[in-house]
Structure formats: C-alpha cells, structure tokens
Backbone as CSV, one residue per row, in Angstrom:
resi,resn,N_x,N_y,N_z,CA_x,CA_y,CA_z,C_x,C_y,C_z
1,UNK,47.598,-75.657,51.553,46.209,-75.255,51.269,45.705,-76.079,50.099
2,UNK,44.608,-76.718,50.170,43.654,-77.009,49.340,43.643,-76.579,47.569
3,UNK,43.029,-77.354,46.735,42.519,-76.306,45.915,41.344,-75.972,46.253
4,UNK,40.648,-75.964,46.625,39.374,-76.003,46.958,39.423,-74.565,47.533
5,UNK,40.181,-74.922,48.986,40.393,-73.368,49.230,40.847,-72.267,48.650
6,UNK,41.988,-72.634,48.179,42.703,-71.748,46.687,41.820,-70.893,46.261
7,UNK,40.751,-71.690,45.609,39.720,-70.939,44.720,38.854,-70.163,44.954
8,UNK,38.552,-70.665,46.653,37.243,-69.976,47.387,38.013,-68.428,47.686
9,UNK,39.416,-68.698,48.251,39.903,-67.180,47.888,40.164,-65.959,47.036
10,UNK,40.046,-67.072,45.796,40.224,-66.250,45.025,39.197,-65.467,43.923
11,UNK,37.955,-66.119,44.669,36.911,-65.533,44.123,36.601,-64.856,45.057
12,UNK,37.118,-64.836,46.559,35.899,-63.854,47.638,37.094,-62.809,47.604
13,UNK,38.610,-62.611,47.022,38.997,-61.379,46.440,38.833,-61.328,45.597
14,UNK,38.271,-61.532,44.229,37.571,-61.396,43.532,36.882,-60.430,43.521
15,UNK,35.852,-60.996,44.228,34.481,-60.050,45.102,34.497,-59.059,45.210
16,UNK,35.456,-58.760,46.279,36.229,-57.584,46.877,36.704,-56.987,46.435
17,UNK,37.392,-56.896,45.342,37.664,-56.083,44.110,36.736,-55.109,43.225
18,UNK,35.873,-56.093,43.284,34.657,-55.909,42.699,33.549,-54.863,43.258
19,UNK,33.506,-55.028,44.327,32.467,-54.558,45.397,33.068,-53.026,45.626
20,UNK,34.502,-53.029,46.036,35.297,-51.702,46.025,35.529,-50.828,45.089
21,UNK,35.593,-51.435,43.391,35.272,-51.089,42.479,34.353,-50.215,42.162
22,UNK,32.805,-50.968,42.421,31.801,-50.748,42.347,31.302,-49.406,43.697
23,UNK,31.827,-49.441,44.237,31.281,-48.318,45.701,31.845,-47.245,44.955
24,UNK,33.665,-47.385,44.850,34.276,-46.068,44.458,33.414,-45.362,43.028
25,UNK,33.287,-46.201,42.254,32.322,-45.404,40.894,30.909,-44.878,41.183
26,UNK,30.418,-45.572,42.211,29.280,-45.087,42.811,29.155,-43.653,43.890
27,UNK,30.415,-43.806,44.165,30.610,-42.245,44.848,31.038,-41.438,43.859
28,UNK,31.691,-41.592,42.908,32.212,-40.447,41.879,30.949,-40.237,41.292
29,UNK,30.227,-41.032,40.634,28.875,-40.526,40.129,27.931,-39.761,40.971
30,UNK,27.956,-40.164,42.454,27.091,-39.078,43.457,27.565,-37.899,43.513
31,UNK,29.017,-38.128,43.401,29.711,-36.319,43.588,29.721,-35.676,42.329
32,UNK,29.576,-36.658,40.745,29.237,-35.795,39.719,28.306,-35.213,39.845
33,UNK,27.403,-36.062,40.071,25.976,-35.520,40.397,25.130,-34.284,40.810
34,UNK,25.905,-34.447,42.351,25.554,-33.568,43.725,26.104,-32.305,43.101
35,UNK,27.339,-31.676,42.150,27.299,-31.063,41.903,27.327,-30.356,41.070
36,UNK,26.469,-30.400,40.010,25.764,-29.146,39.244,23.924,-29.081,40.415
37,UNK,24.059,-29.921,40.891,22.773,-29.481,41.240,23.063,-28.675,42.557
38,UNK,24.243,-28.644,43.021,23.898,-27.546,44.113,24.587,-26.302,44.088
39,UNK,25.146,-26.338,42.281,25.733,-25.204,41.841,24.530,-24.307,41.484
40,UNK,23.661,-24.870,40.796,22.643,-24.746,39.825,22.009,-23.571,41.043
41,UNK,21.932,-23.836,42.320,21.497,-23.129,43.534,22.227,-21.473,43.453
42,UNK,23.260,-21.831,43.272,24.412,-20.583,43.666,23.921,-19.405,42.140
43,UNK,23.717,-18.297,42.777,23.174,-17.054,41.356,24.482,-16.524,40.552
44,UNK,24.334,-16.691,39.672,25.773,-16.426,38.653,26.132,-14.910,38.835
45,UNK,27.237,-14.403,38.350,27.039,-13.139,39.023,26.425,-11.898,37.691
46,UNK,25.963,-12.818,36.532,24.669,-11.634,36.076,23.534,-11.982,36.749
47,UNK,23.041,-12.708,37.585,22.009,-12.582,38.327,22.008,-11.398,39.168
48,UNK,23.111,-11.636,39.901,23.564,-10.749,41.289,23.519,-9.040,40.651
49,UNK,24.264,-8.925,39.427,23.946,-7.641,38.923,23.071,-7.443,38.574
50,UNK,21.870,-8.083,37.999,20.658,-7.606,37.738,19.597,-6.922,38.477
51,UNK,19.695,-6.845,39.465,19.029,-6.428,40.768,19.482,-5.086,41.227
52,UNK,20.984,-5.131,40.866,22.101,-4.110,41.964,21.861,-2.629,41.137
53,UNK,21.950,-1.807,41.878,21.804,-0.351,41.590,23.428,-0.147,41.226
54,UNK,23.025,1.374,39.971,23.787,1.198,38.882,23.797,2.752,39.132
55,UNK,25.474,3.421,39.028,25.564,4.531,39.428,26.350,5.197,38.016
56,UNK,25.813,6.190,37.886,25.858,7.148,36.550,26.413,8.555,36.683
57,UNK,27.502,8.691,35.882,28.810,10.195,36.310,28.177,11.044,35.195
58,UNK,26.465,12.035,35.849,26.667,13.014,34.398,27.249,14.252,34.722
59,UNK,28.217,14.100,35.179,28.984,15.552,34.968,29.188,16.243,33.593
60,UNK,29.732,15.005,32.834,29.593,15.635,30.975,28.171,15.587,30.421
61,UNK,27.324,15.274,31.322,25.879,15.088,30.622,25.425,16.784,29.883
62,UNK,25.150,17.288,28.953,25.238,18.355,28.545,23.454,19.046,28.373
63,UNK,23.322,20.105,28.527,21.797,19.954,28.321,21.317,19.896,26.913
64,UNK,19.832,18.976,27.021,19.603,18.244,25.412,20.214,17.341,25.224
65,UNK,21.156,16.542,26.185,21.835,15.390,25.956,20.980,14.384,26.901
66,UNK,21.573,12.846,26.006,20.576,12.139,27.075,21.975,10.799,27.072
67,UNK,21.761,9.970,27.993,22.379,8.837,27.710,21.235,7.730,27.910
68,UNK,21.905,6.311,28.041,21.052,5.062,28.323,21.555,4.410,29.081
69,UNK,21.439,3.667,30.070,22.181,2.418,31.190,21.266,1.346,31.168
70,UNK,21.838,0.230,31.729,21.068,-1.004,31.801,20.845,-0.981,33.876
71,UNK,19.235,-1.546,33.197,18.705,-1.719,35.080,18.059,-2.273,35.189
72,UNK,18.366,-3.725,35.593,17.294,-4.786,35.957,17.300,-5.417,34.526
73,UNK,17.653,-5.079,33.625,17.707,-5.256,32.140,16.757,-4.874,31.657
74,UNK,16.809,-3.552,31.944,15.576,-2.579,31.196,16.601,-1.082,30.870
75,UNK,16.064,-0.634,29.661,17.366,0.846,29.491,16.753,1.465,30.375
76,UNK,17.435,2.520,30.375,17.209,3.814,31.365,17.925,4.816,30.810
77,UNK,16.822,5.803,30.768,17.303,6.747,30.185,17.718,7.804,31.413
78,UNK,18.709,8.684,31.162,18.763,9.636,31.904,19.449,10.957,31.174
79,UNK,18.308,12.351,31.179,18.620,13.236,30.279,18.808,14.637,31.245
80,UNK,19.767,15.111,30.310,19.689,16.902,31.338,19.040,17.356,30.412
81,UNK,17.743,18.180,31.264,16.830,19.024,29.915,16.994,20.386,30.028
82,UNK,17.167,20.798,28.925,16.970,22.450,28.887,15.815,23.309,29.121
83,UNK,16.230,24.460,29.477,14.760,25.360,30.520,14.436,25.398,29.494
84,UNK,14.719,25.747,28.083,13.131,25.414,27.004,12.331,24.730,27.106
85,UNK,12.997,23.369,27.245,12.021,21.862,27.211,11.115,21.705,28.284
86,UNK,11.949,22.579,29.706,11.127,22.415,30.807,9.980,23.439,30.564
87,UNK,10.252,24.199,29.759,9.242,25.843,29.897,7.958,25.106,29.308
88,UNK,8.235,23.863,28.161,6.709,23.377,27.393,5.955,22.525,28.095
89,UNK,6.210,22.271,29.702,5.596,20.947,30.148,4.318,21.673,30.648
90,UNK,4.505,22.952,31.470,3.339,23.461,31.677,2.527,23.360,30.877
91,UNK,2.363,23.618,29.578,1.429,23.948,28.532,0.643,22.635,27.810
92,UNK,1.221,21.835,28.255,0.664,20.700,27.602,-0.525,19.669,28.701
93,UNK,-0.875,20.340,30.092,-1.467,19.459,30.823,-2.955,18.907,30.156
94,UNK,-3.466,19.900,29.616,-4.644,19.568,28.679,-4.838,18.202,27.785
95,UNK,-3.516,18.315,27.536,-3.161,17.105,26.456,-2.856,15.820,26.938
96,UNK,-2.936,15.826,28.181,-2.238,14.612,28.672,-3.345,14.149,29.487
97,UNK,-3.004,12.367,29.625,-3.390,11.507,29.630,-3.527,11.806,31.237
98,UNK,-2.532,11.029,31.929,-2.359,11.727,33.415,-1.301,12.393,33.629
99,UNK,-1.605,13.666,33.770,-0.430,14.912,33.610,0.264,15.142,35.312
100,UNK,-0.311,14.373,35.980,0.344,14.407,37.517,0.436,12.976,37.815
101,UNK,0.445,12.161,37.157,0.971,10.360,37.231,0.304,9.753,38.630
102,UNK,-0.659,10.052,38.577,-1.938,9.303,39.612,-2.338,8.461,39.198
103,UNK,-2.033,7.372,38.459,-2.882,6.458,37.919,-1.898,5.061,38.535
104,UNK,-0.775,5.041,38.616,-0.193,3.843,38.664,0.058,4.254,40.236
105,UNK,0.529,2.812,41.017,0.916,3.170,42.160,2.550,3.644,42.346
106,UNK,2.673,3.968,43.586,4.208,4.924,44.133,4.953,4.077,42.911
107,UNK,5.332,2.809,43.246,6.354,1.693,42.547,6.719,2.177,41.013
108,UNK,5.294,2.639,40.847,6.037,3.446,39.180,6.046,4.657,38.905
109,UNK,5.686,5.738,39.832,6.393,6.754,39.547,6.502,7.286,41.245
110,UNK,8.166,7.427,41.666,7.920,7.410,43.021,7.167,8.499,43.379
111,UNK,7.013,8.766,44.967,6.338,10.209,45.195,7.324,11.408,45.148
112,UNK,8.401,11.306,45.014,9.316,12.682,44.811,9.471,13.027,43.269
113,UNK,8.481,11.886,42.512,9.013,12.650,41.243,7.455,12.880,40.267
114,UNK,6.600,12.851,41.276,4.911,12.958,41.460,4.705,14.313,41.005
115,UNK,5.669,15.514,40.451,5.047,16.602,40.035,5.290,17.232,38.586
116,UNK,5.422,17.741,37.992,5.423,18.255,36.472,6.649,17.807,35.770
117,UNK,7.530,17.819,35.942,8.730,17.469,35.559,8.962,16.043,36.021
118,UNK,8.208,15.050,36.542,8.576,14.095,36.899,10.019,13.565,37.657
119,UNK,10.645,14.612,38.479,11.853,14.568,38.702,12.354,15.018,39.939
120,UNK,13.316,14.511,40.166,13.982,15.494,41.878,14.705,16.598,41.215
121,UNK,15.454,16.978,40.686,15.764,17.778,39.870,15.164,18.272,38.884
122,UNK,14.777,19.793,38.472,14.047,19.647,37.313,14.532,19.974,35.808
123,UNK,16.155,19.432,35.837,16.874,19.406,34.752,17.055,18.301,34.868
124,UNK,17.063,16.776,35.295,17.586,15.769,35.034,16.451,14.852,35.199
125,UNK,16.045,14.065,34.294,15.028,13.336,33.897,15.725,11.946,34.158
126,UNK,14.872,11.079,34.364,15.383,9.734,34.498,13.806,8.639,34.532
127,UNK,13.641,7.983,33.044,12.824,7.654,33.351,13.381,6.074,32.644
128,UNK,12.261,4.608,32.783,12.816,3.501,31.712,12.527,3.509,30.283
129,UNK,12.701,3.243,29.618,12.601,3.541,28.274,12.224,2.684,27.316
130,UNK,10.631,2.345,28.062,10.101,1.157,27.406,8.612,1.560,27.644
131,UNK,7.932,1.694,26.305,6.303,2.006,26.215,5.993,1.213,26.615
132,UNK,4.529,1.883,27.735,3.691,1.066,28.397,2.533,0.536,27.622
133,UNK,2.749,0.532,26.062,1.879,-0.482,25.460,1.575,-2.071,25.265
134,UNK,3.062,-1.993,24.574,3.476,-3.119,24.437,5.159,-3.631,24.349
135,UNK,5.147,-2.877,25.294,7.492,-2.826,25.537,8.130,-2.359,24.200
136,UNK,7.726,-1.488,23.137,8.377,-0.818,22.464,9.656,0.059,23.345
137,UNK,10.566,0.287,22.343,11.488,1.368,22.648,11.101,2.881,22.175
138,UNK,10.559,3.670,22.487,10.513,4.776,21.884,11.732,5.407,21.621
139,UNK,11.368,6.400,20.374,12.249,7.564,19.963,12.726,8.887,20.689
140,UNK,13.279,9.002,20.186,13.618,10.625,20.743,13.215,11.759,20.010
141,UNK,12.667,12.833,20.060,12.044,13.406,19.090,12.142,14.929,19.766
142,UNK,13.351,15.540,19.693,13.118,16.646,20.545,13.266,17.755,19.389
143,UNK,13.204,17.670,18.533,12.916,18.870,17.429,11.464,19.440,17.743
144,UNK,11.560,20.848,17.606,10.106,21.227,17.707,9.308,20.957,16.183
145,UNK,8.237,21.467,16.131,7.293,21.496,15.100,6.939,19.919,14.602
146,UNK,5.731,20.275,13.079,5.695,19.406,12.056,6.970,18.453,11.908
147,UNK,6.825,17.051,11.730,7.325,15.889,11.538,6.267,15.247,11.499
148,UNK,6.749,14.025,10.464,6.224,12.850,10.228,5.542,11.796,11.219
149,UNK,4.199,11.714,11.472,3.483,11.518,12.391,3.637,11.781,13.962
150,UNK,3.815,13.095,13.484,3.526,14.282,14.723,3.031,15.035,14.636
151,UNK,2.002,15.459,15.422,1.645,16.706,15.377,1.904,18.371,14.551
152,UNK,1.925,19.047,14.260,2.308,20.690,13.777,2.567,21.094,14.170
153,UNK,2.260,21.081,15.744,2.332,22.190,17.064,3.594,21.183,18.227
154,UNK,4.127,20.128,18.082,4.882,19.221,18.595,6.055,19.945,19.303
155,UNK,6.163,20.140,20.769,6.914,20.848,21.591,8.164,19.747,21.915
156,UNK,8.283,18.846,21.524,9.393,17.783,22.053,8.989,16.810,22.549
157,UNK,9.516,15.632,22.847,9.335,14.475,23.848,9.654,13.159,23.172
158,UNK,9.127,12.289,22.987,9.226,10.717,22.728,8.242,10.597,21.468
159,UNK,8.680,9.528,20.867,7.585,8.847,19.797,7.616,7.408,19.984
160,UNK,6.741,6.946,20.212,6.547,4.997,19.869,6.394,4.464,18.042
161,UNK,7.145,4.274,17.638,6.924,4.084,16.068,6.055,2.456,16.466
162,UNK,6.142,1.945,16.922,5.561,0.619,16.960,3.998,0.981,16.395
163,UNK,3.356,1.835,17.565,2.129,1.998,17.299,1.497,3.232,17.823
164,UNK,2.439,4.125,17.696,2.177,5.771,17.474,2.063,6.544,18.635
165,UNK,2.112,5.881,20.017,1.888,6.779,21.063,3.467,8.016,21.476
166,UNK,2.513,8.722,21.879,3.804,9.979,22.137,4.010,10.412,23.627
167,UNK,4.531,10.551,24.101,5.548,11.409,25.281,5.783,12.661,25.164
168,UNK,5.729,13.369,26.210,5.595,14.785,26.575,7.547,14.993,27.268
169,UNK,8.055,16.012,27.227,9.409,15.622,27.832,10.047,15.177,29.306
170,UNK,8.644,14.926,30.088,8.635,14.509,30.909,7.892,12.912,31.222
171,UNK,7.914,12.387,30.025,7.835,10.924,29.654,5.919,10.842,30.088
172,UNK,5.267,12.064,30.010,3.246,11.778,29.925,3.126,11.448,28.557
173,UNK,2.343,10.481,28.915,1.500,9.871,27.678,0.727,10.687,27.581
174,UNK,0.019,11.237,26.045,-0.552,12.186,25.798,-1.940,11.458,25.015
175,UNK,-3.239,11.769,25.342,-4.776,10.920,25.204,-4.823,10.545,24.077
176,UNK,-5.467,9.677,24.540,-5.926,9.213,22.964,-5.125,8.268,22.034
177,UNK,-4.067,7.629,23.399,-2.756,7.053,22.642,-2.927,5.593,22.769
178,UNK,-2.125,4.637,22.169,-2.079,3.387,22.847,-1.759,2.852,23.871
179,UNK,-0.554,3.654,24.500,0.049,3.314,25.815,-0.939,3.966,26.562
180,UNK,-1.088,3.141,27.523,-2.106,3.474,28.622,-1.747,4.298,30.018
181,UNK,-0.291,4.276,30.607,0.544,5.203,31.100,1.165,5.866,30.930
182,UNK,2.302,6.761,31.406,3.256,7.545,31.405,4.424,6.343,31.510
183,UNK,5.450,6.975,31.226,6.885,6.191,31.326,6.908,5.782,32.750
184,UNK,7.624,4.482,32.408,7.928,4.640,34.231,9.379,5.325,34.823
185,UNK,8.982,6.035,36.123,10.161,6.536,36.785,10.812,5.508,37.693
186,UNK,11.868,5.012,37.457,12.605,3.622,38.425,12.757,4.565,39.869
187,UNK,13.342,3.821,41.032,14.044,4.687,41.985,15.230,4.817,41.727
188,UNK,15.676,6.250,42.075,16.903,7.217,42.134,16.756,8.213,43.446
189,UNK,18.209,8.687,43.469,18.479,9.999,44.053,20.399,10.156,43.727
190,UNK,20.195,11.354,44.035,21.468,11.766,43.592,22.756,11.704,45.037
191,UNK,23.863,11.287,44.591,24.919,10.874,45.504,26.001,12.328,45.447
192,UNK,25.755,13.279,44.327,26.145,14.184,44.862,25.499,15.193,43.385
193,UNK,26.406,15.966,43.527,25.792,17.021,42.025,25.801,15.995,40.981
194,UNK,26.586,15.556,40.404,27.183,14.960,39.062,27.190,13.294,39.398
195,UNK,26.575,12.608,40.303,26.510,11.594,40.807,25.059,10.924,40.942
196,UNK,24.722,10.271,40.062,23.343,9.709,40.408,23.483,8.122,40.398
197,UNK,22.273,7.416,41.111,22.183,6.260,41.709,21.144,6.265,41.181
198,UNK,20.769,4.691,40.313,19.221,4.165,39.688,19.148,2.770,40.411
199,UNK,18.175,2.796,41.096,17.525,1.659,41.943,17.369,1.218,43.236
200,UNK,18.036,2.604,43.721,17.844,2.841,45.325,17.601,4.170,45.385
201,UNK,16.954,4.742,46.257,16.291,5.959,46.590,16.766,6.376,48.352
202,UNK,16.779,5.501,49.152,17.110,5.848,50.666,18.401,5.535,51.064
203,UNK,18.988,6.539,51.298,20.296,6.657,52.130,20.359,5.676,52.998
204,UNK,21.419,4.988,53.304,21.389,4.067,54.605,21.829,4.851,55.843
C-alpha cells in the first residue's frame, strides 16, 4: 500500500471515530434531555394527595373538642359540639348574615348541610377553616360572655383577629362583618359512626 493510501485511511477512520463519537454524545444528551421533561409530566405524589379524600377516626373526638386535617391544602376543621352550643344556634338567626347559607352555590355549602347546624349530624361540624375575607385563620372562641372584642352577650363560635369578623358555632358570618360569607362546608359523609370522609360525599 501506498502512502498516499495509508493516510487516506487513516483519516476516513479518523472520521469515523469521530462521527460515532459525535452521534453517541448526541444521543446521551437527547436522553438527558427527554427526560426531566417527560418526568416533569408525571404528578409527584403530593400532587396526587392533594386532591384525595382524607378519612378522620373521631371516635376520641370528645364533645367541645375539635381537631384540624389537611384538604386540598386547606385545614379542616372537624368538631363534636355540645347540645349547649347547638341549643344557641337557634337564637342567633337575627344576627346573621345568611343564617340558612343561600348565598353561595351547593359547591360551598353542600345541600345536606343547608340547615341550622350546617351539618349531617348535628353534633359534628365540619367546616374549612379559612375566613371568607381575606384567607385568615380564625380563632376558636367557645367561652361564653364578654371578651376582648366580642360582644357581652357572645354565645360561642369563631373570631377573625385579622379584621374582626365572627362566626356563629355553626361557622355563619354574623352582619355587619368583613367576611362576606359563612365558612365553607367541604364535601363529607360519614363511613360509619366514628368514621368520617372529607372530600367525597357519594358512595360508589
């Protein structure tokens, strides 16, 4: 062989080295690539829980006790109330803003929980726990009487310290307040006595 030829070979493997080189790094960079972006697709699984209905054991729930859960990433309160607390809801319709929750549609307060107690049960309250002013957290305020920007005559319920609106113990906004609704009621129903479900309402 030549030099001539020699050389021409050894630059067109050369080449070829080169060229194969160059493809293989060019596919590793497409497959770096390709995937975060079609991970980026796939919902992490706090996505997947954020949505999912969230089931709550108040068997120890005591009356006058309340707890909190996360739903949708909003709290939720859910309280067993005592026939005292329930005995003051009657008395306060005067005072309230919308005392039968006609103002918003079904989505925020469903229709099974459309009557005085806001509830399927009328010891177990379950409402979110975020003023419809401006997403404050309200208080809890179930002492009766005089307190510090409350009323004298104050039968129980919620306080907004943000900017003063109050709750009845069935989460009514009471007139004249800043929040412009009642609490909202999420969907529920109960899976057995001591068994409740927040964010589904219909049996399959």
């Amino acid at each position: 062989m030549s030099e001539t030829h020699v050389a021409t070979a050894q630059v067109d493997s050369s080449k070829r080295t080169w060229l194969i080189a160059s493809g293989c790094a060019g596919a590793v960079a497409g497959v770096a690539t390709a995937v975060p972006f079609v991970s980026s697709f796939q919902p992490s699984e706090r996505a997947k829980a954020a949505g999912a209905a969230v089931e709550v054991d108040i068997a120890a729930l005591k009356p006058g006790e309340k707890v909190t859960v996360e739903w949708r990433g909003k709290p939720v309160w859910v309280m067993r109330r005592t026939p005292e607390q329930l005995a003051t809801l009657s008395a306060l319709t005067d005072q309230l803003a919308d005392p039968e929750s006609k103002r918003k549609p079904e989505e925020f307060t469903p229709e099974y929980a459309r009557n005085e107690g806001r509830s399927i049960r009328p010891d177990v309250f379950v409402a979110v726990g975020i003023c419809t002013h401006l997403g404050c957290s309200p208080s809890d305020k179930f002492q009766l009487g005089a307190q510090p920007s409350l009323p004298d005559d104050w039968k129980g319920g919620f306080f907004c310290p943000c900017h003063g609106s109050t709750f009845d113990m069935a989460g009514r906004v009471f007139k004249n307040k800043p929040a412009p609704d009642n609490l909202e009621v999420p969907p529920h129903m109960f899976l057995s006595d001591s068994k409740l479900l927040i964010g589904e309402d219909k049996k399959a």
